[in-house]
C-alpha positions as protocol buffer text, in pm:
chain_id: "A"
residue {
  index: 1
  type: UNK
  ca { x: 8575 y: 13134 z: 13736 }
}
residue {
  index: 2
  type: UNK
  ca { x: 8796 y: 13225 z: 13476 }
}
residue {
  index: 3
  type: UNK
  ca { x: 9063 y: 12877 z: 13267 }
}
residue {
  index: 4
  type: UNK
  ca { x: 9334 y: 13075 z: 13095 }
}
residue {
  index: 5
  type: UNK
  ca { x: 9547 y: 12866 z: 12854 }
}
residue {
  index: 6
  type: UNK
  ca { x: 9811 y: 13152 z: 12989 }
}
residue {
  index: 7
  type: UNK
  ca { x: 10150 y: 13029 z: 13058 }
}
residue {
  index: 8
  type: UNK
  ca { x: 10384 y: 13258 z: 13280 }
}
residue {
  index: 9
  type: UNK
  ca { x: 10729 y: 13345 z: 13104 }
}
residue {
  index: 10
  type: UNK
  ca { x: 10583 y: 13226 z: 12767 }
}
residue {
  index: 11
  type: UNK
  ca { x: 10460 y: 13503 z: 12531 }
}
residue {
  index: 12
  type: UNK
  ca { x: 10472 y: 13336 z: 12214 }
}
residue {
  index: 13
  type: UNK
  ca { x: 10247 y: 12997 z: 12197 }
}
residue {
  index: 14
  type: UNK
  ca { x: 10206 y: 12930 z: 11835 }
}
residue {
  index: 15
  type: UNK
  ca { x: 10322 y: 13004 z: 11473 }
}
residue {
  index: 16
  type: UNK
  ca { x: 10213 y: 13339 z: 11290 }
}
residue {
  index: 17
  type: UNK
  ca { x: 10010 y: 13338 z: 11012 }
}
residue {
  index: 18
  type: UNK
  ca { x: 10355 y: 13490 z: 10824 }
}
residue {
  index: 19
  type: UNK
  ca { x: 10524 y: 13247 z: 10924 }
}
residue {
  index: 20
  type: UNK
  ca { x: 10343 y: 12962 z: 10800 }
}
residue {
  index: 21
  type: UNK
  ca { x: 10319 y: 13130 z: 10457 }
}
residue {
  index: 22
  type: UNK
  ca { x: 10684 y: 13189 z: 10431 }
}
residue {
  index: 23
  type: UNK
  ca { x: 10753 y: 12796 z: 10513 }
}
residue {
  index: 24
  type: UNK
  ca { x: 10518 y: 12712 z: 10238 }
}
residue {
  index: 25
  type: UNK
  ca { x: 10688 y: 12954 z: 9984 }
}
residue {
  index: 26
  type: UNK
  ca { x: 11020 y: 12803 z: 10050 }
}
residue {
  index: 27
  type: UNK
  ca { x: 10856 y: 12465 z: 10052 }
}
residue {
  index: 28
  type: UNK
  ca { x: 10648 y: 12532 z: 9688 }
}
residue {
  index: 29
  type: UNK
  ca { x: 11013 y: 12715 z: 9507 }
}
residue {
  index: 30
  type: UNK
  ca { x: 11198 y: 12351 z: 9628 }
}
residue {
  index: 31
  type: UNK
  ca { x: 10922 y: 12141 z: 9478 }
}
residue {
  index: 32
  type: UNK
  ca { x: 10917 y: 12348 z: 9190 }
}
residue {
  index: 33
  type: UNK
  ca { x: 11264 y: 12303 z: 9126 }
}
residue {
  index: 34
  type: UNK
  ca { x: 11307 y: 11916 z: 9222 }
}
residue {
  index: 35
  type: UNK
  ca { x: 11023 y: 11771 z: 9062 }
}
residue {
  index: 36
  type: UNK
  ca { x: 11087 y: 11837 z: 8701 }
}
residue {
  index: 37
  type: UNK
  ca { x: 11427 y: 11692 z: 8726 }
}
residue {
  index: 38
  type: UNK
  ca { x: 11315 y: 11364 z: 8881 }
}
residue {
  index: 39
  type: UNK
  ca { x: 11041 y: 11328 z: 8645 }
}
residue {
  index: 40
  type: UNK
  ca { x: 11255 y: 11429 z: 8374 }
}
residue {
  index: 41
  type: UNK
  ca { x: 11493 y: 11132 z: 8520 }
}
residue {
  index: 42
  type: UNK
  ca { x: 11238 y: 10907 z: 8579 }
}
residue {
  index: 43
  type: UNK
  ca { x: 11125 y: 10905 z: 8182 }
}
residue {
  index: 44
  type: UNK
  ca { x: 11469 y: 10833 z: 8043 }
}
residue {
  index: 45
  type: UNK
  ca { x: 11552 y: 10536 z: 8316 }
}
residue {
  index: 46
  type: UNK
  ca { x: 11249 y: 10337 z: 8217 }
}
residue {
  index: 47
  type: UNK
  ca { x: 11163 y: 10504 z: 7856 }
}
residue {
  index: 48
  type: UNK
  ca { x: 11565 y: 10344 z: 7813 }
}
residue {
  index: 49
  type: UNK
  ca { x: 11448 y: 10028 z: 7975 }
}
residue {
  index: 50
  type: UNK
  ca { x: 11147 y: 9976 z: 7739 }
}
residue {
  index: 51
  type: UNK
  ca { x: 11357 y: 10052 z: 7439 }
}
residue {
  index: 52
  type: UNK
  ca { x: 11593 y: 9815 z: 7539 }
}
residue {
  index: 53
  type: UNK
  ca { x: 11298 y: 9568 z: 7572 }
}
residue {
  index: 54
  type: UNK
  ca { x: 11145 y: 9655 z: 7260 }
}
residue {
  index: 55
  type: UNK
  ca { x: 11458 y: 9589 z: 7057 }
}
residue {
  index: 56
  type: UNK
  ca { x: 11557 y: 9244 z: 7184 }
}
């Protein structure tokens, strides 16, 4: 006897290996963009906060 994971009328049952890869491009070129900026954000909202410390 013969268990088929086959379902009729659906050909495609998961992602391509292309496909994947192409998602985590797009997701890698975002991140690479975004996280300098926040970081770059981050250090002059509390480097400006310790300053301000530092001189009172």
């Amino acid at each position: 006897m013969k268990f088929d994971s086959y379902i009729p009328g659906n050909t495609k049952t998961a992602f391509s290996l292309a496909e994947t890869l192409i998602t985590l491009m797009i997701i890698g070129v975002i991140a690479v963009i975004t996280i300098p900026n926040l970081i770059t954000k981050y250090q002059k909202k509390f480097g400006q906060q310790n300053f301000n410390k530092v001189t009172t």
